[in-house]
C-alpha positions in Angstrom: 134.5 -67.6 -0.8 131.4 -66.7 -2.8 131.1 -68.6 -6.2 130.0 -67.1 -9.2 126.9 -69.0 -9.1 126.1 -67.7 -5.8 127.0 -64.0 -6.9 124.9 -64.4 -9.4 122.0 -65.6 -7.3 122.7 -62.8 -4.7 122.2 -60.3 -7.3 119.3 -61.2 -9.2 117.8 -61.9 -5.4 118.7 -58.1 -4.7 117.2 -57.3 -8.2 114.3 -58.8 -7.6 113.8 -57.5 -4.0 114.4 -54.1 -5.3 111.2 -54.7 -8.2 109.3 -55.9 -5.7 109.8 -52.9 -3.4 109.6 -50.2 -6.2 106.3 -51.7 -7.2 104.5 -51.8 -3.6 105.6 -47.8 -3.3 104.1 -47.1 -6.8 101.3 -49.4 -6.7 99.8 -48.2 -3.3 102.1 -45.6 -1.3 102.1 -43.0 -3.7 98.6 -43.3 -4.6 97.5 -42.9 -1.0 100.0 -39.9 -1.1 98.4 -38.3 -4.0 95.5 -38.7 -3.1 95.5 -37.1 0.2 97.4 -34.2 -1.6 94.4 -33.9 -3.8 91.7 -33.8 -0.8 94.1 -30.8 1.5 94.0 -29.2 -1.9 90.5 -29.5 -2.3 90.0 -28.3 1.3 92.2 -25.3 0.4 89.8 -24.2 -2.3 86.6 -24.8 -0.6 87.5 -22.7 2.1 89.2 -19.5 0.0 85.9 -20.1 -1.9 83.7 -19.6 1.3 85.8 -16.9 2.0 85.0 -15.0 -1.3 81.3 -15.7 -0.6 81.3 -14.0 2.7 83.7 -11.1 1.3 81.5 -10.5 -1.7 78.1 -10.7 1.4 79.6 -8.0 2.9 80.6 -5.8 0.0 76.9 -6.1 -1.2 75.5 -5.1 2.2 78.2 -2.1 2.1 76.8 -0.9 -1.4 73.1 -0.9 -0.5 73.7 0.9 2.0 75.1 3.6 -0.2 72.8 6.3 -1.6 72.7 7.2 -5.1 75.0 10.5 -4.9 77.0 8.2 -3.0 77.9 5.1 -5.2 78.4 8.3 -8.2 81.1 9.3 -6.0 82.7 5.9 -5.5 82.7 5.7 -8.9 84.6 9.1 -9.2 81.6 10.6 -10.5 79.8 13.9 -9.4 76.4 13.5 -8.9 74.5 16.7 -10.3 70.6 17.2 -10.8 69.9 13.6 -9.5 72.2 12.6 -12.7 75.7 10.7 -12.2 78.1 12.4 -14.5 
């Protein structure tokens, strides 16, 4: 039969063990964790930012092409005299 002595000594060793385990996680497993949640999120937002950049590119090319009469009209102007009103 277990002694109360040795109960004693089981459960501060499973104390213990459980301190020692809880700080390894937070000391270096969910910093690793965090971390490489940080860099895919970093990723994310470099890319959608390229993205924009190319979208915007294109949207610029697509206006300069446009004549004057023709951006007025965009615009939901009407284009009278060589005047956009």
């Amino acid at each position: 039969m277990i002694t109360l002595i040795n109960a004693l000594k089981l459960t501060a060793g499973a104390i213990l063990g459980g301190v020692v385990v809880y700080s390894y996680v937070q000391a270096f497993t969910l910093p690793a964790a965090r971390e490489a949640e940080r860099q895919a999120i970093r990723a994310e937002t470099l890319e959608r930012a390229i993205d924009l950049v190319q979208e915007r590119s294109r949207t610029n090319a697509d206006v300069q092409r446009l004549s004057d009469s023709d951006i007025c009209i965009e615009l939901g102007g009407l284009f009278r005299d060589g005047v956009c009103v």
